[in-house]
C-alpha positions as CSV (number, residue, x, y, z in Angstrom):
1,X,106.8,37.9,-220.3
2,X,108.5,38.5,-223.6
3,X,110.7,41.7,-222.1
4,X,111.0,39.6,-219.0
5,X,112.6,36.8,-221.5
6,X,114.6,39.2,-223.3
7,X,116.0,41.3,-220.7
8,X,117.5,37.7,-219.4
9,X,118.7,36.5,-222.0
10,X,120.8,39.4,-222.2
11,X,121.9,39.3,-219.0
12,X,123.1,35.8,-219.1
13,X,124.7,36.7,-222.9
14,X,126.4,39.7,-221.1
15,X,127.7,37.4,-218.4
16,X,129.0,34.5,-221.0
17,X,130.9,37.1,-223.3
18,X,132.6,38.5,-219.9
19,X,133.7,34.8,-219.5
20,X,132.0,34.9,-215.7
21,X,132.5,31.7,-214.0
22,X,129.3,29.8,-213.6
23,X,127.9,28.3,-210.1
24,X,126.3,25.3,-210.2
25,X,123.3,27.3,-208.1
26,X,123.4,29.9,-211.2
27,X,123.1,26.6,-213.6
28,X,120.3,25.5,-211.7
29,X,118.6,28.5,-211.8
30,X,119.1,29.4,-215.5
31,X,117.3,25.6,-215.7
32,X,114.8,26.6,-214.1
33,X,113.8,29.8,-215.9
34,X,114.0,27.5,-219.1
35,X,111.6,24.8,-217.7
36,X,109.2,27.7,-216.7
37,X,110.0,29.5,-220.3
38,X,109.0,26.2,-221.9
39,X,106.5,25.9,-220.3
40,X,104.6,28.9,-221.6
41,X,106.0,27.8,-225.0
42,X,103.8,25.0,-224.4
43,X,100.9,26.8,-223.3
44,X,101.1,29.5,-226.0
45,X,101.2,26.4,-228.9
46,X,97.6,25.2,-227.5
47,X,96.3,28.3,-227.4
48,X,97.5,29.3,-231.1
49,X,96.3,25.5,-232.1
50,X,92.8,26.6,-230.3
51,X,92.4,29.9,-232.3
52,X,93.4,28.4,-235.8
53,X,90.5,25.6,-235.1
54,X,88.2,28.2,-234.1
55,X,89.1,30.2,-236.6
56,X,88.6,27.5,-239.5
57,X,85.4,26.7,-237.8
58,X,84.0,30.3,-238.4
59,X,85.5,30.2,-241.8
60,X,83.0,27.0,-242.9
61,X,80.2,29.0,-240.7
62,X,80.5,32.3,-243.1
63,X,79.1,29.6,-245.7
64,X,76.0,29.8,-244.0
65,X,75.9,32.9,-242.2
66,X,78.1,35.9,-244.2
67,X,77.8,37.7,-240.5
68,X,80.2,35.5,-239.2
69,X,82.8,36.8,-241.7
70,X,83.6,39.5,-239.0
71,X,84.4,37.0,-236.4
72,X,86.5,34.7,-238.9
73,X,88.5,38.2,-239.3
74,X,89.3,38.7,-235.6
75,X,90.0,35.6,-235.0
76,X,92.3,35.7,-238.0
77,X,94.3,38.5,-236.6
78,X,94.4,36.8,-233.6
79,X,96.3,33.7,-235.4
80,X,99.0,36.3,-236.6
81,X,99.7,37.6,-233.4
82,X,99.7,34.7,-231.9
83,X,101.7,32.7,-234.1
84,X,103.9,35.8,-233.8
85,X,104.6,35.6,-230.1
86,X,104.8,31.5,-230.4
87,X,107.6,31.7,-232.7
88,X,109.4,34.3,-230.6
89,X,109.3,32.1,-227.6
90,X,110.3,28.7,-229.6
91,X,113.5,31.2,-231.2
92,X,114.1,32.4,-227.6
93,X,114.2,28.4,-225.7
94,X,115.8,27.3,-228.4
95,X,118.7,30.1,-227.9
96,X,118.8,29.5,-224.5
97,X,119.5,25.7,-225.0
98,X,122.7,27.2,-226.9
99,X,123.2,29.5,-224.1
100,X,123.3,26.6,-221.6
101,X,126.1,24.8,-223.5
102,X,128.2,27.9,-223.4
103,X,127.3,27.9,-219.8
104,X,128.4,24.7,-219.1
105,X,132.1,25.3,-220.3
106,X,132.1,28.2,-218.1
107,X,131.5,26.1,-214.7
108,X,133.1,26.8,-211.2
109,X,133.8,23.1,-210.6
110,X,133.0,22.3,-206.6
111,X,135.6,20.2,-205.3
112,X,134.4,17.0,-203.4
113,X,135.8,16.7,-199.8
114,X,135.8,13.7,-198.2
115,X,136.2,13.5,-194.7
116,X,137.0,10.5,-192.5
């Protein structure tokens, strides 16, 4: 997912410093990328909130049982790169909100016909 997001990105930062002309389909689309990009955001924040807890629990557990320092370790390293990888997706939506703004002064405006 994260060179999926990247490549993207680029591709829509390409096309906003080549001044393309937005359609609104292209606007919907970029959207719904985002939605699906926050969406993961959202998934990867209860996940990292799920190892931390996990993690603190083993850290009370090496109290008892100095074994368990092993697991408190993994777990700990899991909590980096998964803190890692949150923070690159919460950088990355937040860019594309900026990216959406430039979008929207670069819109092919659809003229409304009326007929009758």
């Amino acid at each position: 997912m994260k060179e999926y997001m990247k490549e993207y990105i680029e591709e829509i930062d390409n096309k906003i410093k080549s001044n393309h002309k937005f359609s609104s389909d292209e606007i919907d689309d970029f959207l719904f990328k985002m939605e699906l990009f926050q969406k993961e955001r959202v998934i990867h924040l209860v996940i990292t909130l799920t190892y931390v807890f996990f993690t603190i629990l083993f850290l009370f557990i090496t109290k008892y049982i100095f074994a368990m320092f092993i697991v408190f370790f993994i777990l700990l390293i899991f909590d980096g790169f998964y803190v890692y990888h949150y923070f690159f997706l919460e950088n990355s939506v937040q860019y594309m909100y900026k990216q959406y703004d430039k979008m929207k002064n670069n819109v092919i405006m659809k003229k409304n016909r009326k007929e009758g």
